[in-house]
C-alpha positions as CSV (number, residue, x, y, z in Angstrom):
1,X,0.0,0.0,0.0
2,X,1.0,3.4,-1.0
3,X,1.3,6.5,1.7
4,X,1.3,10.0,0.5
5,X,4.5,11.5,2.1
6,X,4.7,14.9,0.9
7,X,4.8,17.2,-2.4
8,X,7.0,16.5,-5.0
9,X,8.2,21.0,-4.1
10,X,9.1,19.9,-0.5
11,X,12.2,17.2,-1.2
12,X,14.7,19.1,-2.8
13,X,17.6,17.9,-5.2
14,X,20.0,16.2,-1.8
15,X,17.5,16.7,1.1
16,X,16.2,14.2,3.3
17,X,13.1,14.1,4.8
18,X,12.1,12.8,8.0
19,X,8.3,10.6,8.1
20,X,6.4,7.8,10.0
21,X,4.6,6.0,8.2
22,X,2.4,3.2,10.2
23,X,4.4,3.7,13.0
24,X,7.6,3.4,11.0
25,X,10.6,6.1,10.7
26,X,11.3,6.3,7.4
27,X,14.0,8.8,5.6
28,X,13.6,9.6,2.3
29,X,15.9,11.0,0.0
30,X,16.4,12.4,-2.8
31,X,19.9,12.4,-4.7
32,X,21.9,15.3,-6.3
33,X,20.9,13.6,-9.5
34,X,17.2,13.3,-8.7
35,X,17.1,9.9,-7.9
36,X,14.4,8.7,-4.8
37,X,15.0,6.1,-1.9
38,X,13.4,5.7,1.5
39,X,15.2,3.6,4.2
40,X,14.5,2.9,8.0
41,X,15.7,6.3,9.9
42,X,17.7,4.4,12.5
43,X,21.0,3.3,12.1
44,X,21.8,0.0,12.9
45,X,24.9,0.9,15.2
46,X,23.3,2.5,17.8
47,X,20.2,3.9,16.7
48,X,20.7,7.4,15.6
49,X,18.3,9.3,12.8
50,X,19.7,8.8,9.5
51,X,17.7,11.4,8.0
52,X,20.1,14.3,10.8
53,X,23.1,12.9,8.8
54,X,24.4,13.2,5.4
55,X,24.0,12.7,1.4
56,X,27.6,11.6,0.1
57,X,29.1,10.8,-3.5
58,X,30.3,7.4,-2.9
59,X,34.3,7.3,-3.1
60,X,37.1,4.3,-3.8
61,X,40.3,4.9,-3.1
62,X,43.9,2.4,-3.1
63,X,45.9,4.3,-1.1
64,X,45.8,6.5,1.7
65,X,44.5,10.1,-0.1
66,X,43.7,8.6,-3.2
67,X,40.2,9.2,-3.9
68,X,37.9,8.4,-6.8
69,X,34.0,8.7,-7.7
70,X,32.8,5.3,-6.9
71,X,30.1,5.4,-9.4
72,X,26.2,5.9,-9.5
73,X,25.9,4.8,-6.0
74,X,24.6,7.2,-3.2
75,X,25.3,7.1,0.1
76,X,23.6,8.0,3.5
77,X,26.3,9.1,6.3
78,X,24.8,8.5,10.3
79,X,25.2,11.6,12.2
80,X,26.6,10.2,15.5
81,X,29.7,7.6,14.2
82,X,30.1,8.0,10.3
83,X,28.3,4.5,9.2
84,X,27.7,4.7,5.7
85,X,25.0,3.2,4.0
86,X,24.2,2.3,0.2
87,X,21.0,4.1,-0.3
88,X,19.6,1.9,-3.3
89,X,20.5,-1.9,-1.3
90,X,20.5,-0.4,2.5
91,X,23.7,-2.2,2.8
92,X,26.5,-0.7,5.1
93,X,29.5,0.0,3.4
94,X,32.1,-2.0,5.2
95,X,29.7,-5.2,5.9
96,X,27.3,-6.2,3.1
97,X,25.5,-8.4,5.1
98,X,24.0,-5.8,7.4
99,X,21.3,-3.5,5.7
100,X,18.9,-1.2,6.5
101,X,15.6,-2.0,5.6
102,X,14.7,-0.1,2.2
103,X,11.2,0.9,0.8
104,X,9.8,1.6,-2.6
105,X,9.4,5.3,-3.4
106,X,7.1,6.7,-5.9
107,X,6.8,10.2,-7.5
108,X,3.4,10.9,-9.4
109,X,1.6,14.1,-10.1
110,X,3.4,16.0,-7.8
111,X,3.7,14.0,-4.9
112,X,5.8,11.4,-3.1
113,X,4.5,8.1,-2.1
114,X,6.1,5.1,0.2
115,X,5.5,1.3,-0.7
116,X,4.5,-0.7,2.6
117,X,4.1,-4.5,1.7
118,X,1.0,-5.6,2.9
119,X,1.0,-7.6,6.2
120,X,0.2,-11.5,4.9
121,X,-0.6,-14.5,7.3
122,X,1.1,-17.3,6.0
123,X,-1.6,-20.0,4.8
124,X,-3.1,-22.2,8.0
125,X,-2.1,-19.2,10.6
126,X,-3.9,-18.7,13.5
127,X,-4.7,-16.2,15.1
128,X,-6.6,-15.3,18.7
């Protein structure tokens, strides 16, 4: 199900935005480029608002001071200790198996929408 987060007007080119949705922090974000994501607004270190940090070009780098665009990818910086998150897989930089859980975003006439999945039972659940 879709949830109407805000005008199109309000999320400018590298601003993130800050909602709940069902009870959920979200941050959404929209890239230098244009480009929309929403992940959880809590980083998985210790908890901290994701959407207070940053918007960073991803960089690569060999050497000490060497630094190089590392692409198309952008990345969200934590305010409190500098963990760095792939915006597009929710993955943290340095560990690929920890992510951040990431949502659909949609833009349409003007306005910004988040993707919850719907909650399913599996078949033969009970409930009280």
């Amino acid at each position: 199900m879709r949830h109407d987060v805000c005008a199109s007007a309000e999320l400018a080119a590298g601003d993130l935005l800050s909602v709940t949705v069902q009870s959920r922090p979200i941050v959404v974000a929209r890239t230098r480029a244009g480009r929309l994501h929403a992940v959880a607004d809590r980083c998985l270190h210790q908890g901290a608002r994701l959407s207070r940090g940053r918007l960073l070009d991803d960089v690569n780098g060999d050497t000490p001071g060497e630094y190089r665009s590392g692409g198309d990818r952008e990345v969200i910086k934590c305010p409190w200790h500098g963990y760095e998150y792939d915006l597009q897989s929710g993955c943290v930089l340095f560990d690929h198996r920890r992510r951040l859980r990431t949502y659909p975003v949609h833009e349409h006439d003007g306005r910004i929408t988040v993707e919850l999945a719907e909650s399913r039972r599996p078949a033969g659940a009970v409930t009280n």
